[in-house]
C-alpha positions as MATLAB code, in Angstrom:
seq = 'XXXXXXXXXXXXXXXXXXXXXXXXXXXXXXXXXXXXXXXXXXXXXXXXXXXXXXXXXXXXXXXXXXXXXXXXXXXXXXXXXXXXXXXXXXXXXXXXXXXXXXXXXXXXXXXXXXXXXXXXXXXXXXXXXXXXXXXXXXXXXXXXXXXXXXXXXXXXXXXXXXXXXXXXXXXXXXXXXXXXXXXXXXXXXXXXXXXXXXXXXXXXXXXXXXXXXXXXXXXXXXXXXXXXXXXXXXXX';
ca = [
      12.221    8.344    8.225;
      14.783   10.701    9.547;
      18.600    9.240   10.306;
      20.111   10.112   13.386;
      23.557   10.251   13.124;
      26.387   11.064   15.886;
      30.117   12.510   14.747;
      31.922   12.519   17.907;
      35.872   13.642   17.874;
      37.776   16.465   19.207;
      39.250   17.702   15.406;
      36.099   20.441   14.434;
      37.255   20.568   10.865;
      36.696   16.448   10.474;
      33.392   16.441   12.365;
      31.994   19.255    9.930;
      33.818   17.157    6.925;
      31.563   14.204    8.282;
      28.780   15.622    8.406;
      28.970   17.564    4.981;
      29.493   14.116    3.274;
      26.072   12.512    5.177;
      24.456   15.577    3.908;
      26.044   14.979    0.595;
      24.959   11.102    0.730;
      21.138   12.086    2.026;
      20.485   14.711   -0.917;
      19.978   11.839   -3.095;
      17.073    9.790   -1.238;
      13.850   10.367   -0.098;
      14.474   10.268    3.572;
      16.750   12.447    5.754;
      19.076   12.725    8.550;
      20.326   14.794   11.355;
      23.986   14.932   12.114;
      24.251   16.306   15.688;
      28.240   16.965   16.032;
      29.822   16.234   19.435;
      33.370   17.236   20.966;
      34.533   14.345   22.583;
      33.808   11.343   23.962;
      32.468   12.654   27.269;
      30.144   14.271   25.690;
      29.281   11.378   23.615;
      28.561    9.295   26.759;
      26.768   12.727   28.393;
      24.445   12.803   25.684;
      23.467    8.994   25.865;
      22.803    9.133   29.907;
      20.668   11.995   28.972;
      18.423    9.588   26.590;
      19.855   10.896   23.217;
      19.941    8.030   20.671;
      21.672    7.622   17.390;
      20.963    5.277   14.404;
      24.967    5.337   13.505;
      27.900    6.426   16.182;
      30.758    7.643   13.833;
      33.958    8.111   16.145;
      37.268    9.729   15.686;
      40.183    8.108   17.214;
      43.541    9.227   18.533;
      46.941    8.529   18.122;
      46.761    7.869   22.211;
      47.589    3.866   23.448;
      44.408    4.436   24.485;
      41.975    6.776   22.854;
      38.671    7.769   24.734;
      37.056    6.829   21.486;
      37.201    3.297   21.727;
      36.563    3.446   25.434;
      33.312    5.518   24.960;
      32.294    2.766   22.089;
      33.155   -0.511   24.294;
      30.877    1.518   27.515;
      27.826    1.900   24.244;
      28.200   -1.247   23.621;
      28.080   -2.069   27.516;
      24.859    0.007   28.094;
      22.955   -2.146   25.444;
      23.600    0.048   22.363;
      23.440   -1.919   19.057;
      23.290    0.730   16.551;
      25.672    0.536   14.100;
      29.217    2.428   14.997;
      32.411    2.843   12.616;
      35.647    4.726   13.370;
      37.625    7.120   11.343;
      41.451    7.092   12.654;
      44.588    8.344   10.913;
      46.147    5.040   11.032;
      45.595    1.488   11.636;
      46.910    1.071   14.777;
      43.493   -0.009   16.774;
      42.060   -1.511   13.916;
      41.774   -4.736   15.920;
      40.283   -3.438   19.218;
      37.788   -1.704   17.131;
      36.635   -4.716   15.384;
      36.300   -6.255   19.375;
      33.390   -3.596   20.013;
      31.752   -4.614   17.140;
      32.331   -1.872   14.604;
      30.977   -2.227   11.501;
      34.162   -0.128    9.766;
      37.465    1.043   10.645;
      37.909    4.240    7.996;
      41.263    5.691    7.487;
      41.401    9.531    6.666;
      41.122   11.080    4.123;
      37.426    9.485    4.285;
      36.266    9.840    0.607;
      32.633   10.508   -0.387;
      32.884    6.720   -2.298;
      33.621    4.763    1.046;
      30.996    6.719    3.423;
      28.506    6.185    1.407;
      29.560    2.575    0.808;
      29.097    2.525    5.192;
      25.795    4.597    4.879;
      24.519    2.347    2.137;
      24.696   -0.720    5.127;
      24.084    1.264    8.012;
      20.834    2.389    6.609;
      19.401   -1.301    5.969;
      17.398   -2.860    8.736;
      20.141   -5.130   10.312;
      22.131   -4.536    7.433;
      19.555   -5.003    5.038;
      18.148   -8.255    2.672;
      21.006  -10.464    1.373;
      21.397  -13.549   -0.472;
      23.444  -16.018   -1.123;
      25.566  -17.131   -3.836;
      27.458  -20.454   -4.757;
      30.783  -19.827   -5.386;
      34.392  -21.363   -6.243;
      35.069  -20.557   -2.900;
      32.395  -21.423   -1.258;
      28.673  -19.895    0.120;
      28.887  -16.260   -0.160;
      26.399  -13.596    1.128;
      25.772  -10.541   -0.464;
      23.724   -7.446    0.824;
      21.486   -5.661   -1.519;
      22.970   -2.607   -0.645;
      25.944   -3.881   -2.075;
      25.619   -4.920   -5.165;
      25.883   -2.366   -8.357;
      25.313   -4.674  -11.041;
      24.325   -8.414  -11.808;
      26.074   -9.900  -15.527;
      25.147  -12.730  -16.902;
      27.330  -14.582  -19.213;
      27.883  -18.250  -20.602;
      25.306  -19.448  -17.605;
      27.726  -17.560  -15.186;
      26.072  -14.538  -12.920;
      28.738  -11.652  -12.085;
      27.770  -10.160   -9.026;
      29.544   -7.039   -9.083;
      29.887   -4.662   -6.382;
      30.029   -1.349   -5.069;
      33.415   -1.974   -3.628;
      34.977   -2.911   -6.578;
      35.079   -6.821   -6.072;
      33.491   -9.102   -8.751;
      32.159  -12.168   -7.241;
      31.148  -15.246   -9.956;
      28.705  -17.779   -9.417;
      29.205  -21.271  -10.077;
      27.267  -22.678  -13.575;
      23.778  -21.496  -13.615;
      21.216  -24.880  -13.334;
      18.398  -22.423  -13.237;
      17.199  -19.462  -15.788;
      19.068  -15.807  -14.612;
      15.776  -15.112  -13.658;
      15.195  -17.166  -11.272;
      18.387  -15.251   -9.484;
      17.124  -11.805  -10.716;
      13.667  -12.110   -9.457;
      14.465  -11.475   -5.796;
      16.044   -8.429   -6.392;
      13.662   -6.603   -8.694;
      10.945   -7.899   -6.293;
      12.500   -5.394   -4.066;
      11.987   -2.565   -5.844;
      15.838   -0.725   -5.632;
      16.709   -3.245   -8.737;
      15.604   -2.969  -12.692;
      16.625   -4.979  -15.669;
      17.895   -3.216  -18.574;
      18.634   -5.831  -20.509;
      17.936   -9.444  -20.613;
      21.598   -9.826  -18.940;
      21.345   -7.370  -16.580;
      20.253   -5.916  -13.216;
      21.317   -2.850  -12.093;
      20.825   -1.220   -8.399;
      19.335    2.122   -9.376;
      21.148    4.038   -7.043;
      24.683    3.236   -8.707;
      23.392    4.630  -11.915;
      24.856    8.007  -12.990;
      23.187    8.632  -16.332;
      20.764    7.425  -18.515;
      22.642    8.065  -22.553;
      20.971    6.978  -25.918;
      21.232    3.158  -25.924;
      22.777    2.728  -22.348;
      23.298    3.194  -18.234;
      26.367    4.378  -16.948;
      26.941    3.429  -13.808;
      29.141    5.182  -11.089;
      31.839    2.921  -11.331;
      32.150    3.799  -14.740;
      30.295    0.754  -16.156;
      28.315    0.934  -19.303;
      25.162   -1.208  -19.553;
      23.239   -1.685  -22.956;
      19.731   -0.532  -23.119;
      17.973   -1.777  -26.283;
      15.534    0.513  -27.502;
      12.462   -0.810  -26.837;
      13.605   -1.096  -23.198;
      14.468    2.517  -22.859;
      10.879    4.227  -21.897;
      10.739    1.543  -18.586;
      14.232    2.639  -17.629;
      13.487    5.681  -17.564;
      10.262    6.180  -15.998;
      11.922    3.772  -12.900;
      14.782    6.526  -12.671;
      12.109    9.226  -12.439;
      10.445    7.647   -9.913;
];
């Protein structure tokens, strides 16, 4: 599958910033992308009259009361486009009124590599990608796949820890971990290391005598006897 992917803005040196990090981001999978970089938001719109269509719409706003950015996104969204669209702006200011055009991020620059992949990791799922649920303290929480670095299981309690930092705890397990595991490594992005762990393969940095570390800096144990499997699903 190839990723179609629109950086619209009128700053050159961000657009080709943008597009260096989707590169960046694509090296590591199977499938690709095109980045096709656009001026402005005329353009933008130009391009979409003329039939061009995008899988993401990644838009710079201005410091304007009114930038054409967020204009040009609320007449996409007018025309019937659904793709998924985030802005990068140098301050908060519209933060709100991007949010009522359903965008699926408001970025602040600098963008790091960490946080557009974080966006590419969900705008690359089918609506989002497969989620589930988990009983919390707090209440019914959904988590995406794409999300999640690592599951933990401890004292009948399942970590869920992801990408973005956050660790989210299940209420007391009344069911085996694998009954929660399953679902993931049924999908084939997911592997168990250890009979407390699941790890998303694409969070893992490095495969080291006796463990996974994990981008976040994470180490997970990997007994011996587990440490042929691992490997051959990181080679894959």
């Amino acid at each position: 599958m190839i990723f179609h992917i629109a950086v619209c803005g009128a700053d050159a040196g961000l657009r080709a910033g943008l597009e260096r990090q989707c590169m960046e981001y694509y090296a590591r999978r199977e499938d690709a992308c095109i980045v096709e970089q656009l001026p402005g938001a005329e353009v933008l719109l130009q391009r979409d009259a003329a039939g061009a269509r995008y899988e993401l719409y990644l838009i710079e706003l201005g410091t304007g009361a009114k930038p054409e950015g967020l204009a040009a996104a609320a007449e996409l969204r007018r025309r019937g486009r659904r793709a998924p669209l985030a802005f990068v702006a140098r301050t908060p200011t519209h933060a709100y009124s991007a949010y009522r055009v359903d965008a699926m991020q408001y970025l602040l620059l600098p963008v790091t590599q960490q946080e557009l992949s974080a966006l590419l990791d969900r705008a690359t799922e089918p609506e989002y990608g497969p989620a589930m649920t988990v009983n919390t303290a707090q209440g019914l929480r959904v988590l995406a796949y794409a999300c999640i670095e690592y599951l933990e299981c401890t004292h009948h309690v399942v970590h869920f820890h992801l990408t973005s930092g956050e660790d989210v705890a299940s209420l007391s397990l009344r069911v085996p971990f694998s009954a929660v595991a399953d679902p993931l490594l049924a999908d084939g992005r997911f592997l168990q290391p250890h009979r407390s762990y699941v790890v998303n393969l694409k969070c893992v940095s490095l495969l080291a005598p006796g463990e996974l570390r994990m981008e976040s800096g994470v180490r997970i144990p990997v007994p011996r006897g587990r440490e042929a499997a691992v490997r051959e699903a990181l080679t894959k």
